[in-house]
N, C-alpha and C positions, 0 to 999 in steps of 0.2 A: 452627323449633325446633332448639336444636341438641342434637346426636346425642351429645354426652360433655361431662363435669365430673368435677372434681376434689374428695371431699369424704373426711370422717372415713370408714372401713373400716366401721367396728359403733358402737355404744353405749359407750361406758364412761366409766371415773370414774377418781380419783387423787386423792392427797393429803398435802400436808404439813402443820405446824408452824411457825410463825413468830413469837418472844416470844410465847407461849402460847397465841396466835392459831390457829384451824386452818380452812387453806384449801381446801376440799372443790371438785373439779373437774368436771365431769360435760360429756360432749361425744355427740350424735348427729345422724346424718345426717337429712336434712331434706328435703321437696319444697318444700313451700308454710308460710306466716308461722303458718298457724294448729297445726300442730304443732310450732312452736316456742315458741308460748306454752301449749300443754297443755302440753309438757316442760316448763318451767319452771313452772308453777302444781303440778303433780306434784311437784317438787321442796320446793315451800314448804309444798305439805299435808305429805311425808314426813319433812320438816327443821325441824319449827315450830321450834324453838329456835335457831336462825339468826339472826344479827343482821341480817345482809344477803345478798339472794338477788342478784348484780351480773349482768348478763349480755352478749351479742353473737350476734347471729345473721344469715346473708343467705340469703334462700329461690334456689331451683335455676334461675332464670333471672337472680341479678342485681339484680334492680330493686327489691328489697325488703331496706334493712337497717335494723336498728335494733341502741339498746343503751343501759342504762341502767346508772347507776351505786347505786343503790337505797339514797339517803341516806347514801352515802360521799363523801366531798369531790369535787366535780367533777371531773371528769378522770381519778380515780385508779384507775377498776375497769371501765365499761363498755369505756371506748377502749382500753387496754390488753389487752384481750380480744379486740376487734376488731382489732387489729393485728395477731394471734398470727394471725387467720384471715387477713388477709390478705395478711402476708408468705407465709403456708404456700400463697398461692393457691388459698382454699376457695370454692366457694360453696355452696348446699344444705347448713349445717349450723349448729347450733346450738352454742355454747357458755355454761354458767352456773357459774358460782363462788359459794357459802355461806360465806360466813365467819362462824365462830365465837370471839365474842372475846371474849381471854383477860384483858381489864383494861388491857393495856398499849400506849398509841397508837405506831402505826408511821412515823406523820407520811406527807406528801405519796410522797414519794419509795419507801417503802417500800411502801407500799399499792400503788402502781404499779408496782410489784416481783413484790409477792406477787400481785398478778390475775393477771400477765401470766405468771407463774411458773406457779401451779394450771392457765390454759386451757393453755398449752405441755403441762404434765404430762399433762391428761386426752387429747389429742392423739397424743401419744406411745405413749399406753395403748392406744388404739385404730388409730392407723396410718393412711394416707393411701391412696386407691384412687380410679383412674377408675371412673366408673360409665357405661357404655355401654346406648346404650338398642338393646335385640334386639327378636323376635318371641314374643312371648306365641304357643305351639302347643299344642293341643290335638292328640293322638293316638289314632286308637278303633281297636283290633281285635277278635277273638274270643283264647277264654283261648290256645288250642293255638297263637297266631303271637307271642302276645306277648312269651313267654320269650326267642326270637330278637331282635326288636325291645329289647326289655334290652339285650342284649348289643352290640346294634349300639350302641346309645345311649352305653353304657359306654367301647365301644372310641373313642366321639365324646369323651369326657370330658364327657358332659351326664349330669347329674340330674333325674331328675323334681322340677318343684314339690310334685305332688299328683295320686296317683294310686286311681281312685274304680274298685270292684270293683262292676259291674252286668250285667246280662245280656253285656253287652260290657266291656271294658277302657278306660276314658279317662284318659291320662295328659297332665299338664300339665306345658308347662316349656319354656324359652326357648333361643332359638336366631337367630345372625345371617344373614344372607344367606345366607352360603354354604353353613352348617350347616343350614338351613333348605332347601335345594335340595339337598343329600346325605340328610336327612332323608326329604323324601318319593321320591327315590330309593328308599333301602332299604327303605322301609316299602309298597312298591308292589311289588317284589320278592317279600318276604319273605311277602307277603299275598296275592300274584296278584294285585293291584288292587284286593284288596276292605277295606282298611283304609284308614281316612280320616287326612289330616293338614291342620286349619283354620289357619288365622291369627285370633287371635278377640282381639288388641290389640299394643299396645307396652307396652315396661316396662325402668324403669332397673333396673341393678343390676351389682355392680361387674365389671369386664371380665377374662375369663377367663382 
């Protein structure tokens, strides 16, 4: 499996105008094919008035793309989309384009304008990031060590995921190699050995 990709930053959307046309952008990152088709079915339930939902997508290893042009002249809206991904050198992400239209045909050339135009915009919206796959950690102490453990974590530039207040302290949140062996360093310190740090999976997410 490999260890980093290049995909969209976050979620987002953009938009223009075109002879009264309006080409709605929407771009997210992605694992696997089948959140790429909720994303878009999401969008056709929120957009019913949409003449056409166009889209492009390739799931996070590669081997899965597709893309359709959803009843606009062949050629002119899914691959033009897909291009925009893969000149940017994406994979793991989704892009769809809604066009709303305004009565006035754009003919071949323009349509293939306007797709590649909206997926470029919703792109741009959202920004490009490696996503490096770290170490899903779990962290347990008691309350009186964790306020240090904060701190140390802070001074690492890590975030907790998710941190659950129970007889003990568990905080969740990712960490590479190295940070992950400085991790239980201080956390064995700062504990006397009696605070725990698991490995409990992997997980992408974009590289720090």
């Amino acid at each position: 499996m490999e260890n980093s990709y290049t995909t969209a930053r976050c979620e987002a959307t953009d938009k223009f105008e075109e002879k009264k046309s309006i080409f709605y952008g929407f771009i997210k990152p992605i694992e696997e094919e089948e959140e790429a088709l909720e994303f878009i079915e999401k969008i056709r339930r929120d957009m019913p008035n949409m003449r056409h939902v166009c889209y492009a997508y390739v799931n996070r290893g590669g081997n899965v793309v597709r893309f359709s042009d959803d009843h606009e002249p062949q050629g002119t809206a899914g691959m033009p989309i897909l291009e925009v991904i893969r000149r940017e050198g994406l994979t793991g992400v989704v892009i769809a384009v809604a066009r709303y239209f305004g009565g006035i045909l754009l003919g071949a050339g323009g349509l293939t304008r306007a797709y590649g135009k909206a997926a470029k915009l919703a792109l741009d919206a959202a920004g490009k990031a490696t996503f490096v796959l770290y170490h899903e950690v779990e962290v347990t102490s008691d309350y009186s060590a964790f306020q240090k453990i904060s701190y140390e974590l802070q001074k690492m530039g890590i975030e907790p995921l998710d941190v659950k207040y129970e007889a003990e302290i568990k905080a969740t949140l990712l960490a590479s190699d190295v940070e992950l062996n400085e991790i239980q360093s201080k956390v064995s310190d700062v504990t006397a050995g009696k605070g725990k740090v698991e490995t409990v999976g992997e997980r992408f997410a974009p590289e720090k």
